[in-house]
C-alpha positions as CSV (number, residue, x, y, z in Angstrom):
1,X,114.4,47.9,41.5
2,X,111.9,45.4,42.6
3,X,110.5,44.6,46.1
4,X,108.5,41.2,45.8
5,X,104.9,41.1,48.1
6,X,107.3,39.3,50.8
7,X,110.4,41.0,52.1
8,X,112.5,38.6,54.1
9,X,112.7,34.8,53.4
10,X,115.4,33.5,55.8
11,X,117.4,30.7,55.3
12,X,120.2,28.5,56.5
13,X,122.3,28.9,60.1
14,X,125.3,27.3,58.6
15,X,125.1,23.9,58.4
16,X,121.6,24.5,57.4
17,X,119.1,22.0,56.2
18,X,116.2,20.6,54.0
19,X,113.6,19.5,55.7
20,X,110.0,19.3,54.3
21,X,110.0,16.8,51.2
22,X,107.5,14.5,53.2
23,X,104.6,14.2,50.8
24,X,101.9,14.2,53.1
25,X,103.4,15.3,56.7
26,X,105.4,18.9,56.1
27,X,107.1,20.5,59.2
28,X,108.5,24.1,57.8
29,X,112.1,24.6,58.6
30,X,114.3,27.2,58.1
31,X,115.1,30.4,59.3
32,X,114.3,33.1,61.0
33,X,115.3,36.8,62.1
34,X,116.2,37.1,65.7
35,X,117.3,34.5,68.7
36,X,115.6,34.6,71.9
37,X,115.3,31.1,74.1
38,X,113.2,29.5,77.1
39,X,115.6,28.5,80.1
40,X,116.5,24.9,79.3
41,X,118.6,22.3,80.8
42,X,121.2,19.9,79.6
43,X,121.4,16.2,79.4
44,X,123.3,15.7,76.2
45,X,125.7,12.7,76.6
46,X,128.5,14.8,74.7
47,X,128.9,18.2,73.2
48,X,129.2,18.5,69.5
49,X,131.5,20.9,67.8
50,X,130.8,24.3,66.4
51,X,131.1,23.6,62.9
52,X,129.1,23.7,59.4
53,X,130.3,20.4,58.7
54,X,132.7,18.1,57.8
55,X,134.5,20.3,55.4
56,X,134.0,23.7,57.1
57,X,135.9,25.3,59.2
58,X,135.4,25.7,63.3
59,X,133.5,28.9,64.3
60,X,134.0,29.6,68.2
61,X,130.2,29.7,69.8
62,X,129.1,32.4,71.5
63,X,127.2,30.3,73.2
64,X,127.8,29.3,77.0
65,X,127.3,25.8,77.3
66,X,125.9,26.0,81.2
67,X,125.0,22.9,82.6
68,X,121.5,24.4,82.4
69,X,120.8,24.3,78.8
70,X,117.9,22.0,77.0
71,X,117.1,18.2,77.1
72,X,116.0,16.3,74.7
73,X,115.7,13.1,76.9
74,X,112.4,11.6,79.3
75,X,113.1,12.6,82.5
76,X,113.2,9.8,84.9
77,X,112.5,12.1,88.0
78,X,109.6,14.4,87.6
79,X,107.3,14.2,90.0
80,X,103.4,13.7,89.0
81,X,101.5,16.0,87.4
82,X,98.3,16.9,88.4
83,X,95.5,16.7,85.4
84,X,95.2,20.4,85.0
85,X,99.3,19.8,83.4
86,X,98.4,16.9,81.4
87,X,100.0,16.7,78.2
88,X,98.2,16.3,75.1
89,X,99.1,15.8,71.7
90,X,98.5,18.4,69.2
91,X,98.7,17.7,64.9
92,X,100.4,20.6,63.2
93,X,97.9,22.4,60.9
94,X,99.4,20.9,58.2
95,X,98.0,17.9,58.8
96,X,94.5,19.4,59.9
97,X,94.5,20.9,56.9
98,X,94.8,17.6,55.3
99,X,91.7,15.7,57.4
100,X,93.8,13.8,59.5
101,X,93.2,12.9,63.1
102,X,94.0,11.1,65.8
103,X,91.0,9.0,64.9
104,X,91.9,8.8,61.3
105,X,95.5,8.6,60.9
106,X,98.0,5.7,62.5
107,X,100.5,7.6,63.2
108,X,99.3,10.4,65.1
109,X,97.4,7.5,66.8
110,X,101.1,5.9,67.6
111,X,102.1,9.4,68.6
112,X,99.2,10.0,71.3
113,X,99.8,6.7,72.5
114,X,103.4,7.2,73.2
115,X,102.3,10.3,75.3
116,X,99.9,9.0,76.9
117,X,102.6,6.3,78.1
118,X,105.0,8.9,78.8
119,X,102.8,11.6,80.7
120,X,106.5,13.3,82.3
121,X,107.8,13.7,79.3
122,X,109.9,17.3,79.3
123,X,110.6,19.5,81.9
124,X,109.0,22.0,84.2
125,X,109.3,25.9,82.9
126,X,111.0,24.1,79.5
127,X,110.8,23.3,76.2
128,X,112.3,19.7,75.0
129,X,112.6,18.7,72.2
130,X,112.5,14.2,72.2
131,X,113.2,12.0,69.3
132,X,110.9,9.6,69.5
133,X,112.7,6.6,67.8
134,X,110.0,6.5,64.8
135,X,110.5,7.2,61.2
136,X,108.1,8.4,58.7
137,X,108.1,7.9,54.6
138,X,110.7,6.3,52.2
139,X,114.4,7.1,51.0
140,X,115.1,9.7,49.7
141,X,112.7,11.4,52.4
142,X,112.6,9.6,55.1
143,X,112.2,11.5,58.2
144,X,112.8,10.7,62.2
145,X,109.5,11.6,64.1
146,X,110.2,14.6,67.0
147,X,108.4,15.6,69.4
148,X,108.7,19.5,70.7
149,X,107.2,19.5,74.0
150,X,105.7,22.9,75.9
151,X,106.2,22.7,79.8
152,X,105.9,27.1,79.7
153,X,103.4,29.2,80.5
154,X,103.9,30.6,76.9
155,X,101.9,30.0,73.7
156,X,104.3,29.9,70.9
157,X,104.6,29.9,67.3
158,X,107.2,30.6,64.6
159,X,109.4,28.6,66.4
160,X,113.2,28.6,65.2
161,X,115.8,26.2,66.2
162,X,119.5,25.2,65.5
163,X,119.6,21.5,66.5
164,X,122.0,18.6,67.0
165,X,121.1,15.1,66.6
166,X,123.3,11.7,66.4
167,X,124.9,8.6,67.6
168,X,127.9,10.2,68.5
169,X,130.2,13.2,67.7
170,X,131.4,11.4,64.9
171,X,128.0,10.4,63.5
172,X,125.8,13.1,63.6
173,X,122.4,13.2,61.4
174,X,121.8,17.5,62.2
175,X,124.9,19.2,62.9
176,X,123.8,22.4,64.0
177,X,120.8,22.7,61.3
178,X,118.8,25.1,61.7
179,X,114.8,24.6,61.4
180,X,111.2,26.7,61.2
181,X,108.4,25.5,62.9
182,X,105.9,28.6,61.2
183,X,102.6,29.5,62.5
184,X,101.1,28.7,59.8
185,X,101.7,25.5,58.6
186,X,102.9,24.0,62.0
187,X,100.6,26.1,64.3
188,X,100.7,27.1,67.9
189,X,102.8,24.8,70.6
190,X,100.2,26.0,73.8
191,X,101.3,25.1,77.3
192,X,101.5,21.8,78.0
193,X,101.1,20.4,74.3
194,X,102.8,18.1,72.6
195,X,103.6,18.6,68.8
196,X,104.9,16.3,66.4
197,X,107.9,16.9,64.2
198,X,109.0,15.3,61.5
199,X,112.5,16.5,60.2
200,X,114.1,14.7,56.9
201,X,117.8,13.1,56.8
202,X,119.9,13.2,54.0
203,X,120.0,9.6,52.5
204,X,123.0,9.6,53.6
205,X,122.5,8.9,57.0
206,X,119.6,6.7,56.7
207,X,121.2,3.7,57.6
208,X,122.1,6.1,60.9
209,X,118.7,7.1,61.8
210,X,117.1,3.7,62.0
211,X,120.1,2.1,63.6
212,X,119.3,4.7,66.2
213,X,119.5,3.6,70.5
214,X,117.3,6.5,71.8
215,X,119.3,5.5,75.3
216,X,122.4,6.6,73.3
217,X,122.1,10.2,71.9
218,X,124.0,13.1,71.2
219,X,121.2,16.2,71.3
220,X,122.1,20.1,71.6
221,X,119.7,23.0,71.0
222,X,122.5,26.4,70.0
223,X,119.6,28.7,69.3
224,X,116.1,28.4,70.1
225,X,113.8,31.6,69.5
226,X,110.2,32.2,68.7
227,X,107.3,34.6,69.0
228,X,104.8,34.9,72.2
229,X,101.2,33.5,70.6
230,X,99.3,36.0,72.9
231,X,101.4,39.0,72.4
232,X,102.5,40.9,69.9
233,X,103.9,39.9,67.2
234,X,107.9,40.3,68.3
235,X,110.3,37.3,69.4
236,X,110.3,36.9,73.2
237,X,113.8,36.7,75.1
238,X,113.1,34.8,78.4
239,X,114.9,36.6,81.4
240,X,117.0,33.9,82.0
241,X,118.7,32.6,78.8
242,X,121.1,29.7,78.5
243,X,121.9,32.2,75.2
244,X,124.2,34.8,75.4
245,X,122.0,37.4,73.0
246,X,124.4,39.8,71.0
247,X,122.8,43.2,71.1
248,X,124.9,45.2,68.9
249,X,123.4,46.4,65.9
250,X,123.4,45.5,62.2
251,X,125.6,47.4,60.0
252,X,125.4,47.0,56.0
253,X,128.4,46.8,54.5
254,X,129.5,47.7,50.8
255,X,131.2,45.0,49.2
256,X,134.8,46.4,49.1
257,X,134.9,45.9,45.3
258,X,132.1,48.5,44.7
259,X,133.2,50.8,47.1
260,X,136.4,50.9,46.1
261,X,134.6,52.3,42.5
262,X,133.1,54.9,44.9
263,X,129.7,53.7,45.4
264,X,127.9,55.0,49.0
265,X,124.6,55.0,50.9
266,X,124.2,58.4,49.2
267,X,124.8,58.0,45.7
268,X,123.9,54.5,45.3
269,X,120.0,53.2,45.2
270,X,120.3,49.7,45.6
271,X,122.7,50.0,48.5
272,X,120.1,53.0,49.8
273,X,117.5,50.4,50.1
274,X,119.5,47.8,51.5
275,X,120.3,49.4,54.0
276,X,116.2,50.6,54.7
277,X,116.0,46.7,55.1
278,X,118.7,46.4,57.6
279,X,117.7,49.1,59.6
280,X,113.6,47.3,59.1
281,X,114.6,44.6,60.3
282,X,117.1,44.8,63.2
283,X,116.4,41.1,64.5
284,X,117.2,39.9,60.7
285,X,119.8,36.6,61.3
286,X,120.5,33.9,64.0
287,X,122.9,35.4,67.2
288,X,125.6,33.5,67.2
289,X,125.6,31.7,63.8
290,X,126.3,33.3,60.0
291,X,122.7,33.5,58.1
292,X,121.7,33.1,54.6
293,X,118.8,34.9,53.1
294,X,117.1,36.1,50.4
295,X,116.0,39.8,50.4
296,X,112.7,39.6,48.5
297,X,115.0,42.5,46.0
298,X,115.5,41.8,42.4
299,X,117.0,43.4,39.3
300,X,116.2,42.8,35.7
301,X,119.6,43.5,33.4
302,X,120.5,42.4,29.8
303,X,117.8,39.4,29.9
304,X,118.6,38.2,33.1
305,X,117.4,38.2,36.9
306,X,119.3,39.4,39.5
307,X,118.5,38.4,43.0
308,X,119.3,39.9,45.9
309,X,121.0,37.9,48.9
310,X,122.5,39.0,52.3
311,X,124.8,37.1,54.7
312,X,124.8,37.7,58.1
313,X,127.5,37.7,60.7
314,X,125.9,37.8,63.9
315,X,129.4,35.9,65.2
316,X,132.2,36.8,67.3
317,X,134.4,35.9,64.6
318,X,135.4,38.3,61.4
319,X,135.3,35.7,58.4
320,X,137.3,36.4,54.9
321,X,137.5,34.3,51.9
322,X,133.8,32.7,52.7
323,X,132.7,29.7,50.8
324,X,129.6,27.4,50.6
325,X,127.4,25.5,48.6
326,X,123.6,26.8,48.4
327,X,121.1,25.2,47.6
328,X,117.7,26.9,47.2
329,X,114.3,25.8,45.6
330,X,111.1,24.8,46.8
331,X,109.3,21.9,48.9
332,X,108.8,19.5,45.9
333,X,112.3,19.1,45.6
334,X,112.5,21.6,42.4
335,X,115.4,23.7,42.8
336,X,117.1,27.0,41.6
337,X,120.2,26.1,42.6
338,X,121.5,23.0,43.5
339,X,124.7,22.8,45.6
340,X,125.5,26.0,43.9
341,X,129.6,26.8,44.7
342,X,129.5,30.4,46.0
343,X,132.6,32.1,47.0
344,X,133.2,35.7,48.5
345,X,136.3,36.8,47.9
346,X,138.3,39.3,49.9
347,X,139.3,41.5,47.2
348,X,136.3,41.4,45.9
349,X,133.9,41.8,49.0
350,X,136.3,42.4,51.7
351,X,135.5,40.7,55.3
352,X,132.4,40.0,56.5
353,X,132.9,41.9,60.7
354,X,131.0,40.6,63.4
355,X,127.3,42.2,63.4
356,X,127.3,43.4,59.4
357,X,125.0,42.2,56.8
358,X,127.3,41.6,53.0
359,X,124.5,41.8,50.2
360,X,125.7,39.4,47.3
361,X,123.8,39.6,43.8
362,X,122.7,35.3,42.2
363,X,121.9,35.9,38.7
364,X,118.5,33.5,38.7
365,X,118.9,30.7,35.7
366,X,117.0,31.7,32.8
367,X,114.9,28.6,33.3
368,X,114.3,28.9,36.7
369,X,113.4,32.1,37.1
370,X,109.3,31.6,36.8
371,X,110.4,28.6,39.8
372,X,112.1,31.5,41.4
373,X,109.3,34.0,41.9
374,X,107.1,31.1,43.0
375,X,109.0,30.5,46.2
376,X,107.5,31.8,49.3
377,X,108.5,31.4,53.1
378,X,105.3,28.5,53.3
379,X,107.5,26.4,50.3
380,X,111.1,27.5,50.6
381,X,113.9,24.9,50.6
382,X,116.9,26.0,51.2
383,X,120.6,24.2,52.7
384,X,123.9,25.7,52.9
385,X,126.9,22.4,52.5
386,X,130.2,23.0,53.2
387,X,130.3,26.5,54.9
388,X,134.4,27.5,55.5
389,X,136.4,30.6,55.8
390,X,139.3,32.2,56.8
391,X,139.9,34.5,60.2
């Protein structure tokens, strides 16, 4: 058995998504291990279905859509805030790490003018998250510019999100993706900052984007998590959450197929060590949402890698019969697998409960495999397409 340097690279909240082939402004995206969310409230002009996408089937949220959930629209009716509140716009460290600057680079110069032209922007004791009717790069990557805007107290930073963006219900460009703002490469959103976003479309819905009437919008945050900057290291659930937080634990199960050949906790290694990851990592998965992720374990047998994967149900809803397309590779577009068909059988892996983590083995192409080992958390891409099941 193998254990890579890194443990836990999460992944996809079903719809998922693939944000970060911008060649010179990165955002990371994707996945994380627990929910927790700042109180938030709604403005959203409709409410989008629960779904992984066109072809997938409904899965009934856990989530309680209160009226007091998060807005991604300029308020109108703030009152003034003093200069102590003032917002100012912060680069990610990406692009600090690349030499640009307000002073040096015309879009973040666009960018602080916007804010500085929209100084109530957000909400009080919230984080909102505004599209700011901008695009950045070329098809196939072109992105819409967001701002994520800090009206807390609270310094934050691996910031995860499940987000949903569009004209309508019926033309949505994020359905429910999920996205990774890391502290690394995006940095810290302080109180009271602005930070810019910049989250890719599929070419498909291009023509979408920059047709866009930002006095139009259908925008939903599901999940919204991340860790306190000036605390420990451990996600921070506010006290009053427009997220219902599931706090029953994670249970590994055995796919039925090699249980039914008598294989245990006990007697088994591999599923031994699973289940020392499970039990690691407790906050593992999004509540409320089924979760993709690779478990930094892999196998070498007759020539070939194995890799490791668990799926999460952190769901009300006991799922059979699960099938979706992965796709996983790395920023620069190179990829392991490419819209790869998985399917999880019931006979062969039983159901996947509410609150269990199903490990599934990927055997790695042989020519992908040295593309496979360089993937890290800093340069994953990863989407899930076409996500259905049966109850």
């Amino acid at each position: 058995m193998k254990k890579l340097g890194f443990l836990l690279i999460f992944v996809v909240v079903l719809a998922g998504c693939d944000v970060g082939k911008l060649a010179d402004k990165l955002t990371e995206e994707i996945m994380s291990s627990s929910a927790s969310s700042v109180s938030t409230e709604n403005k959203t002009s409709n409410q989008s279905t629960a779904s992984s996408g066109e072809d997938s089937a409904e899965i009934e949220s856990a989530i309680e859509k209160s009226e007091e959930s998060l807005s991604n629209q300029i308020s109108s009716d703030l009152t003034e805030k003093d200069s102590s509140n003032e917002l100012i716009l912060v680069p990610q460290n990406d692009e600090i790490d690349k030499g640009l600057t307000i002073e040096t680079d015309g879009t973040l110069a666009m960018l602080e003018d916007y804010v500085k032209e929209n100084p109530n922007m957000g909400y009080e004791n919230d984080v909102t998250i505004i599209y700011t009717g901008e695009t950045y790069g070329e098809s196939p990557n072109l992105a819409g510019i967001f701002f994520i805007i800090n009206r807390t107290d609270s310094a934050m930073k691996d910031i995860r999100f499940t987000y949903t963006f569009g004209k309508s219900d019926s033309e949505l460009i994020f359905d429910k993706q999920s996205f990774t703002l890391t502290g690394d490469s995006f940095g810290t959103l302080d109180p009271n900052t602005v930070m810019p976003m910049y989250l890719v479309v599929d070419p498909s819905k291009e023509a979408l984007l920059e047709g866009m009437n930002t006095s139009q919008l259908v925008e939903e945050i599901h999940v919204f998590d991340y860790t306190d900057a000036g605390k420990s290291d451990q996600p921070t659930q506010p006290e009053e959450s427009a997220i219902e937080t599931i706090e029953e634990e994670l249970t590994l199960v055995i796919p039925k197929e090699n249980a039914d050949n008598g294989q245990t906790l006990d007697n088994n290694p591999l599923m031994a060590e699973f289940q020392q990851l499970v039990t690691e990592h407790p906050d593992m998965g999004f509540n409320n949402d089924v979760t993709v992720m690779y478990s930094g374990l892999y196998d070498k047998a007759d020539g070939d890698t194995l890799a490791y994967f668990f799926v999460i149900n952190k769901t009300d809803t006991e799922m059979k019969n699960i099938r979706y397309q992965l796709s996983y590779g790395n920023k620069d577009g190179e990829m392991v697998w490419d819209k790869e068909a998985v399917i999880l059988r019931e006979d062969i892996f039983g159901p996947l409960k509410s609150n269990t983590v199903l490990p599934l083995t990927m055997t790695v192409p042989k020519e992908k495999v040295d593309l496979f080992f360089s993937i890290t958390n800093e340069n994953l891409s990863i989407k899930l397409d076409k996500f259905t099941f049966e109850e």
